[in-house]
C-alpha positions in Angstrom: -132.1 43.2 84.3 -130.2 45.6 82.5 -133.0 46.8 79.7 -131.7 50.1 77.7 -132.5 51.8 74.7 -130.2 50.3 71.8 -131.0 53.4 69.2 -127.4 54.8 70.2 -125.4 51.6 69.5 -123.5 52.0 66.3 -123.8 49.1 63.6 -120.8 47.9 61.7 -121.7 47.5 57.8 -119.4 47.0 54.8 -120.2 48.2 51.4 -119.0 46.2 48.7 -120.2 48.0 45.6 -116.5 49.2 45.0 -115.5 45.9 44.6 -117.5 44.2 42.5 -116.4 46.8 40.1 -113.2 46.0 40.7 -113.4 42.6 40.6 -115.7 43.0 36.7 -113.1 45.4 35.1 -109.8 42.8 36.5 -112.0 39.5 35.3 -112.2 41.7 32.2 -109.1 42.3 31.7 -107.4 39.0 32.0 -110.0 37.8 29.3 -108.8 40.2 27.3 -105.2 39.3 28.1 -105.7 35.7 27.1 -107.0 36.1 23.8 -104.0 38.2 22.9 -101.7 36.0 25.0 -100.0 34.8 21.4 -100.8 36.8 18.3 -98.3 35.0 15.9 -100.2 31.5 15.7 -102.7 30.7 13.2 -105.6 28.7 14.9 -104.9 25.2 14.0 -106.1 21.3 14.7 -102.7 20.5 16.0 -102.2 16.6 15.8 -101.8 14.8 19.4 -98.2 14.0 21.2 -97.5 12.7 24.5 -94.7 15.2 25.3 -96.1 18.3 25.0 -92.0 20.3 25.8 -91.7 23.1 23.6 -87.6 24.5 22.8 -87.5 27.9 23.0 -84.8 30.5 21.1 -83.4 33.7 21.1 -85.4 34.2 17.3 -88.2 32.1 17.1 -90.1 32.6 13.4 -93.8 30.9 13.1 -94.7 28.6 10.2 -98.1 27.2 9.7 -100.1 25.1 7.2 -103.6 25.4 7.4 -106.0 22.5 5.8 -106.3 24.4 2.9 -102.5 24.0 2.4 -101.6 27.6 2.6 -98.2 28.9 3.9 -98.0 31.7 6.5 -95.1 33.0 8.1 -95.5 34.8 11.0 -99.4 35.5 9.7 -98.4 36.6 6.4 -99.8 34.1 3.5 -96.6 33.2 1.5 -96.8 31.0 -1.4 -94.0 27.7 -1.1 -92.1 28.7 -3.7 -91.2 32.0 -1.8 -91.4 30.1 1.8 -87.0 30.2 1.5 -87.0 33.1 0.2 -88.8 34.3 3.2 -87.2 32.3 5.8 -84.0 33.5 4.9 -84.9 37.6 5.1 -85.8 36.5 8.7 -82.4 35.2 9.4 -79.7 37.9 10.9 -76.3 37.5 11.0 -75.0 35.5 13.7 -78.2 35.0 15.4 -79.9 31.8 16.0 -83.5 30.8 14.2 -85.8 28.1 15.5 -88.8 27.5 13.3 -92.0 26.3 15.1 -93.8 24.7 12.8 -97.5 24.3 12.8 -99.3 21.9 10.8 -103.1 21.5 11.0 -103.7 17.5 11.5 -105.6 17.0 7.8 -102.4 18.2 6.5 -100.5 15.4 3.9 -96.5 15.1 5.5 -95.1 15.6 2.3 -96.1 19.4 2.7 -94.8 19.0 6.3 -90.9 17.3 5.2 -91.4 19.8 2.1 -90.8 23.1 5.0 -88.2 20.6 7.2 -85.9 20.2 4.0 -85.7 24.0 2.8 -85.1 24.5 6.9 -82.3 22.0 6.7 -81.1 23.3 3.6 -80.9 26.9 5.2 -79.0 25.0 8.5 -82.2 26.8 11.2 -83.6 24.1 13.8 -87.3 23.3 13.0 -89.5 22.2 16.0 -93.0 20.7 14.8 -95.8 22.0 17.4 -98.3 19.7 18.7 -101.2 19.3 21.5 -100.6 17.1 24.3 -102.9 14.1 24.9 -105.4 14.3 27.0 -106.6 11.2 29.1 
């Protein structure tokens, strides 16, 4: 029988202090990163679609209706009877404009056709936003 001492045997430990720091500050960050993920959108009850594709342009310019029927371009509360106005300061020559336009559900669709006819009037490609469906 082979009986020795084992007080000189080294033990193998790993200290993991470092990272659970690291792992805290990069969970941290990419909550962070998602709340800020897109700052132009106004938080909205988007109504439901099946097809949940979104287009995307070289200019995109954000449009929302809240339920209080209140116009915001790109954040900034605009009144209707300025929305073309607006819309068309936006526009740069030669460049092509896609509105996406978001509409809270409780919104009536005349408000909604109101913003598609002064986009067809100013010839820019409107894309209404929705949420897909879930199962």
């Amino acid at each position: 029988m082979n009986i020795r001492n084992r007080r000189g045997k080294p033990t193998a430990e790993v200290h993991t202090a470092a990272l659970n720091d690291i792992m805290f500050f990069l969970m941290l960050f990419f909550l962070l990163a998602s709340a800020v993920a897109n700052p132009q959108v106004v938080k909205l009850l988007l109504p439901k679609s099946s097809a949940g594709e979104q287009s995307v342009a070289k200019k995109t310019v954000t449009v929302s209706i809240t339920a209080d029927l209140a116009y915001h371009v790109d954040k900034q509360t605009v009144p209707y009877e300025a929305l073309e106005q607006t819309l068309q300061a936006q526009m740069n020559a030669g460049e092509e404009v896609t509105i996406m336009l978001y509409a809270d559900s409780t919104v009536p669709i005349q408000n909604v056709i109101s913003v598609m006819d002064v986009a067809n009037r100013l010839k820019i490609k409107l894309v209404l936003a929705t949420e897909p469906k879930k199962d």
